[in-house]
C-alpha positions in Angstrom: -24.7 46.0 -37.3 -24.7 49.4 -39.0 -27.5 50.9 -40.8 -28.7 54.1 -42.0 -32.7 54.3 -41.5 -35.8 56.3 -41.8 -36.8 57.5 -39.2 -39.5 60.8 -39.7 -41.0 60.9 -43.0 -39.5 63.2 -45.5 -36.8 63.6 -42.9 -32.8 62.7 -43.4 -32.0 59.6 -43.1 -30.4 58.6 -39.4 -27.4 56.1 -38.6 -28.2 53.1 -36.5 -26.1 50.6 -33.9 -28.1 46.9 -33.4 -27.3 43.6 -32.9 -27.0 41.5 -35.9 -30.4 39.5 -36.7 -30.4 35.7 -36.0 -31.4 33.8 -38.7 -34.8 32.0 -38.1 -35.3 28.4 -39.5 -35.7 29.4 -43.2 -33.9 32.4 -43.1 -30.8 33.7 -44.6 -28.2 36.2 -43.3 -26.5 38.3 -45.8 -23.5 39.9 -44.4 -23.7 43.2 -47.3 -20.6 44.5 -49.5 -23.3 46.3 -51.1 -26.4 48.5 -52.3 -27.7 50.2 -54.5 -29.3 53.5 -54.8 -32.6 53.8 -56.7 -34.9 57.2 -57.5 -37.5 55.2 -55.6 -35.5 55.3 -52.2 -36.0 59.2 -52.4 -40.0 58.4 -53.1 -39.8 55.9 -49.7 -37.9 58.2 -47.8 -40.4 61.0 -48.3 -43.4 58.6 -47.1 -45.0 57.6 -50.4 -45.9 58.1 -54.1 -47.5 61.0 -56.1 -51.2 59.6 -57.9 -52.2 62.8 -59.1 -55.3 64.8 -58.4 -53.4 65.8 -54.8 -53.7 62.1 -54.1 -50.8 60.2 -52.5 -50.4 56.8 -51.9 -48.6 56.6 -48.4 -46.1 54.3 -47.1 -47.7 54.6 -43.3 -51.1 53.9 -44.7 -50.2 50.5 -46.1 -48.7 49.6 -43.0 -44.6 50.5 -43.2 -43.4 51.4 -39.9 -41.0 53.4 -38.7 -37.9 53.3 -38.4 -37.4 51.7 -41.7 -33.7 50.7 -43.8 -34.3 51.6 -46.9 -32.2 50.1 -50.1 -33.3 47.4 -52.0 -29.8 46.5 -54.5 -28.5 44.3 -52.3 -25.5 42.4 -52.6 -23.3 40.1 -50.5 -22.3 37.1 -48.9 -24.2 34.3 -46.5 -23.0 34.5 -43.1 -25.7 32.5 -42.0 -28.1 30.3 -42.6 -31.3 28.9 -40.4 -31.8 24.8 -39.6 -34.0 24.2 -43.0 -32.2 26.2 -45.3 -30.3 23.5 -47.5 -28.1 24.3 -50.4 -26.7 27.3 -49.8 -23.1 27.5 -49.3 -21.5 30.0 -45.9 -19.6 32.5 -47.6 -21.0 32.5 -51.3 -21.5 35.6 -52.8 -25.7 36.3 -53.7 -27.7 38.7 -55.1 -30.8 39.3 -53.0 -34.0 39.2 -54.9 -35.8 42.2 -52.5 -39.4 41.7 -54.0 -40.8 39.3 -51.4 -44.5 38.0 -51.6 -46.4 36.3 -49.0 -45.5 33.0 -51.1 -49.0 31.7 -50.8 -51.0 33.2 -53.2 -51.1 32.3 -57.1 -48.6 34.6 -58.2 -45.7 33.7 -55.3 -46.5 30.1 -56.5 -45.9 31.1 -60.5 -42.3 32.6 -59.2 -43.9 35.9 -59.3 -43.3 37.8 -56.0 -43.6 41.0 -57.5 -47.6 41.2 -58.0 -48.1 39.6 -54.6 -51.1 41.4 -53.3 -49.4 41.4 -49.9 -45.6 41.9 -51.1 -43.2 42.9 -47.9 -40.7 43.7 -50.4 -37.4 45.0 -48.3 -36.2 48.8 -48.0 -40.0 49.0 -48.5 -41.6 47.4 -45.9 -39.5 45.5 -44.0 -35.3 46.1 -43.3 -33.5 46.6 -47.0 -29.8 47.3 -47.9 -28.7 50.4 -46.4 -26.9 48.2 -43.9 -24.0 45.8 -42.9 -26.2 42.8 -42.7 -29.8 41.5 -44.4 -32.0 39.0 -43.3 -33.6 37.4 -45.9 -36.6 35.0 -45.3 -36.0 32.4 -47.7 -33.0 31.0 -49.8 -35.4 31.2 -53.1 -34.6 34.8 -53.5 -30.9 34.8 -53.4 -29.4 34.7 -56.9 -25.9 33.4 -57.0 -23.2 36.0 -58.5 -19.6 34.3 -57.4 -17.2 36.0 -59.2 -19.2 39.1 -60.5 -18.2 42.4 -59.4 -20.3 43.3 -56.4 -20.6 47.0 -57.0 -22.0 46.8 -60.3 -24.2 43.8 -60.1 -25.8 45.0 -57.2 -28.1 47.1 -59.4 -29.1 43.8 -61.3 -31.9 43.6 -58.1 -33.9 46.4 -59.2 -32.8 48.7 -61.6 -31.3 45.8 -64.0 -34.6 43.5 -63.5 -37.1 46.5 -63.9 -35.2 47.1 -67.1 -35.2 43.5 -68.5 -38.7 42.9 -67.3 -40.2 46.5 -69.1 -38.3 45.6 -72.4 -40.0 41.6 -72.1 -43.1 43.1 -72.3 -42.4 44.2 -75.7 -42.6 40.2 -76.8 -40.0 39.7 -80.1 -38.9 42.7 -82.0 -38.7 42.9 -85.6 -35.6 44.2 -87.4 -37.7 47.2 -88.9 -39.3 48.1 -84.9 -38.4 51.4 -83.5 -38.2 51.6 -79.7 -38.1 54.6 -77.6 -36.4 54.8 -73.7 -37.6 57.8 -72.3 -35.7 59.2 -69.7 -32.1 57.8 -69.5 -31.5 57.6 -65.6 -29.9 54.7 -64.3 -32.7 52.6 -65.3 -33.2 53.5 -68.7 -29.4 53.5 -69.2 -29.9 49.8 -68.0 -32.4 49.1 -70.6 -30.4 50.3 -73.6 -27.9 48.2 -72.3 -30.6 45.5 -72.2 -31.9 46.3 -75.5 -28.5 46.0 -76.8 -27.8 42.9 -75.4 -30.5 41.4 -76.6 -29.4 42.3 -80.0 -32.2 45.4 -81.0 -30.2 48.5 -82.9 -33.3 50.4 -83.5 -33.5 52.6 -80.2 -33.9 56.4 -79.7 -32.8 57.3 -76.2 -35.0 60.6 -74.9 -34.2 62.7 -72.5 -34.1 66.6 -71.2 -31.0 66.5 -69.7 -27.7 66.5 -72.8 -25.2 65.0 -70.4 -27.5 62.0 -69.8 -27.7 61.6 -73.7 -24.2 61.6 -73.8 -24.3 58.4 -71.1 -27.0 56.8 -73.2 -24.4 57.4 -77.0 -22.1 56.2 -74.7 -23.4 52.5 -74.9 -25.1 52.9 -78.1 -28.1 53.8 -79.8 -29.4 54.9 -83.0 -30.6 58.1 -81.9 -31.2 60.7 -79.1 -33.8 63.4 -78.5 -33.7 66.2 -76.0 -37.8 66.6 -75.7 -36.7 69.8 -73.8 -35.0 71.2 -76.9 -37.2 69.3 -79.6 -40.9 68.9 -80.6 -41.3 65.2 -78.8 -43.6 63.1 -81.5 -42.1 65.3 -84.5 -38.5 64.1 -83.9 -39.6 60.9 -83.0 -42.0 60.5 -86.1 -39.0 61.4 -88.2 -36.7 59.2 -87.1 -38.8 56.1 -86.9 -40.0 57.1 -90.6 -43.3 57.1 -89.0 -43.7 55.9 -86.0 -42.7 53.8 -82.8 -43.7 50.1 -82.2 -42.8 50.3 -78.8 -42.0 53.0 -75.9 -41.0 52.5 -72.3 -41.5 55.3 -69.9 -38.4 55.2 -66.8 -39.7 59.4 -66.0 -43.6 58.0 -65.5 -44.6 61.7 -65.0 -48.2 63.0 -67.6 -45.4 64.9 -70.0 -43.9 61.6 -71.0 -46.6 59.2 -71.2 -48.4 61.4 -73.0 -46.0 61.4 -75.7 -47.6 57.5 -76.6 -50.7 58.5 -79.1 -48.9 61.1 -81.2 -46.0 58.7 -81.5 -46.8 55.6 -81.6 -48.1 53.3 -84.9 -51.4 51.6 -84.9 -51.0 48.7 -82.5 -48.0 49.7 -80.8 -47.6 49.6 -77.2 -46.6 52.4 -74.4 -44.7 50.2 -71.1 -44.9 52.5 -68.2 -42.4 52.2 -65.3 -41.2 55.9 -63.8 -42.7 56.8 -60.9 -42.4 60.6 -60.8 -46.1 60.7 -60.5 -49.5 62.0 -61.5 -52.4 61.1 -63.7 -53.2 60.4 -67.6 -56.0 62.0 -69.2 -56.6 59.1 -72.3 -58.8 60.1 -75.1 -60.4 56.5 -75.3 -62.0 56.6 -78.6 -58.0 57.3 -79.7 -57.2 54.3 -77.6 -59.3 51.9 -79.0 -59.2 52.9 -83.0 -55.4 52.9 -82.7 -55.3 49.9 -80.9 -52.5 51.4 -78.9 -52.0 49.5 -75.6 -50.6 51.4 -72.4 -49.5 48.7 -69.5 -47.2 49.6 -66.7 -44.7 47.4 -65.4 -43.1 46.6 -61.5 -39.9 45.3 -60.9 -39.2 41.6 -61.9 -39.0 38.0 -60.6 -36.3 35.9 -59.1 -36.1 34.1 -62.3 -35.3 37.3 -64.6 -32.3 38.3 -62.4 -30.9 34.7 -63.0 -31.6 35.5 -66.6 -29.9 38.9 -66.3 -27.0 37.5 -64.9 -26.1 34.8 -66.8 -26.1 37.5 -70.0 -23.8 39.2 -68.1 -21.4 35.7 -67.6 -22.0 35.2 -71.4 -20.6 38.3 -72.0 -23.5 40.1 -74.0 -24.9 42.5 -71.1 -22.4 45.4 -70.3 -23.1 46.8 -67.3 -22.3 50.0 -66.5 -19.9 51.8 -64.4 -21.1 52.9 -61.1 -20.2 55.5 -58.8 -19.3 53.6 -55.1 -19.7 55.9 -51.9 -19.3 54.8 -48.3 -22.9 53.8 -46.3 -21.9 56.8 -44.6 -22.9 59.3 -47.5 -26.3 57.6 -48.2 -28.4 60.6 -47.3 -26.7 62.7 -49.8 -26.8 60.0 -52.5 -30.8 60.6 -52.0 -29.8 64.5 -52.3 -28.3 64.3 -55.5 -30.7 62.0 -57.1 -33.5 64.2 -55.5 -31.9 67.3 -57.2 -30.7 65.5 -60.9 -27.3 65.3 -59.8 -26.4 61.8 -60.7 -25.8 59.9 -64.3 -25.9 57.0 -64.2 -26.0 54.9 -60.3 -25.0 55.4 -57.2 -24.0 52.0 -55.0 -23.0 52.6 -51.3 -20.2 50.3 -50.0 -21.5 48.9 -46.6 -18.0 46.6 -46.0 -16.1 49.8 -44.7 -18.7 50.8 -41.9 -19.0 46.7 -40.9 -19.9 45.8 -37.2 
């Protein structure tokens, strides 16, 4: 197998000849058509996470070891499949589900992986998509996608399911509730589609960058606001004729979240999911006689991809078009996201450089 892997921290990523894995008893082998390519692999790649305060949270301190695949949109078909795994047919095309938890604890056994306290989640921790071939540890996180177009469902494993779960958290939205996306990057291009989908018209997409804008009017919204070019909370004030009920944050960076207070109505709620990085000075009294709630949000579970994807069988969830690279150009995929280069997502086609 093929795979394009970390290897120094904050170095370029470096291509890699192995022997396919081997499929253990519960195991699955994923022979990859594809993977997607998230803002986070740039964050991994570099070693770790901005906390603020000259604090970092670092990959090698929680244990990832080098070399490491990153990519964790993965997309293909079983090749292979250990003695217990039942059910799964060679050959079907899956989604993989990289969020993997130690599937003891109370949250693996509520279906939700992603708050494990000891997730291994892949292109994190352990081998992810940037490959020819995955070896995934159990059938449970393999979501079935025969007949979807591989290149754009692939992003359905992270950036689709961070989306659907960050816009959940919102619970049911009145007719008369203004939503704001802030930042309109892959992800929160997903969530407009999302938010579309689901059948909410009252969304301002915010961002700094016009051409992204353009990609956000392009699905359809209500509104857009270049915070670079506008007062933030004015606009957004105006707009809403008074004020937000909900805003999700895809930048996660102080300048964004701390557009909540100003702009958000008594009880209305600030879902934080970028991870640009850095710290939140709160004025707490504010907090607390607003009732304004600020939660953050991480990935999704098995169960909301399945969701995700049978709104895109239905028919009602658009998703949108993707630019497909080789495996071979993965390094500069992380360039250009690195440097703002990129609207909308990148997915690398692993079936060319196949072992």
């Amino acid at each position: 197998m093929k795979s394009w892997d970390i290897t120094e921290w904050g170095r370029p990523l470096q291509q890699r000849l192995r022997d396919n894995p081997q499929p253990g008893p519960d195991e699955v082998l994923v022979r990859l058509s594809h993977c997607g390519v998230c803002h986070s692999d740039v964050h991994i790649r570099d070693g770790g996470f901005d906390l603020g305060g000259g604090n970092m949270l670092k990959l090698a301190d929680r244990g990832t070891k080098l070399p490491l695949t990153p990519g964790h949109e993965p997309i293909g078909v079983v090749q292979a499949v250990g003695a217990n795994v039942q059910g799964v047919g060679l050959g079907r095309q899956v989604l993989v589900n990289p969020w993997i938890g130690c599937g003891q604890c109370r949250f693996c056994k509520a279906g939700r992986d992603n708050l494990c306290n000891q997730m291994r989640s892949m292109g994190v921790a352990t081998p992810g998509g940037f490959a020819t071939h995955l070896l995934v540890p159990h059938a449970r996180y393999l979501v079935d996608v025969e007949g979807l177009d591989p290149a754009t469902t692939a992003v359905l494993a992270c950036g689709g399911v961070t989306a659907y779960s960050a816009v959940s958290k919102f619970g049911p939205l009145g007719v008369d509730d203004w939503v704001a996306v802030l930042g309109c990057g892959g992800v929160g291009l997903m969530a407009l589609s999302v938010l579309k989908a689901l059948g909410h018209e009252r969304v301002i997409a915010c961002d700094i960058d016009d051409t992204k804008l353009d990609a956000a009017r392009a699905i359809g919204t209500a509104a857009t606001v270049n915070l670079k070019a506008t007062p933030g909370p004015a606009e957004l004030l105006r707009i809403s004729g008074g004020g937000l009920s909900h805003m999700v944050d895809f930048v996660g960076m102080p300048a964004t979240a701390q557009l909540a207070l100003p702009a958000l109505l008594k009880g209305g709620q600030m879902v934080v999911v970028g991870l640009f990085g850095g710290a939140l000075p709160v004025p707490l009294p504010a907090l607390a006689s607003r009732e304004v709630s600020l939660r953050g949000s991480n990935t999704g579970t098995t169960a909301q991809i399945r969701e995700l994807v049978q709104l895109v069988r239905e028919g009602k969830l658009k998703l949108p078009a993707v630019q497909v690279r080789p495996l071979a150009q993965a390094e500069q995929a992380l360039r250009d996201l690195e440097a703002g280069r990129v609207i909308g997502r990148v997915v690398l086609d692993t079936s060319e450089t196949a072992a």
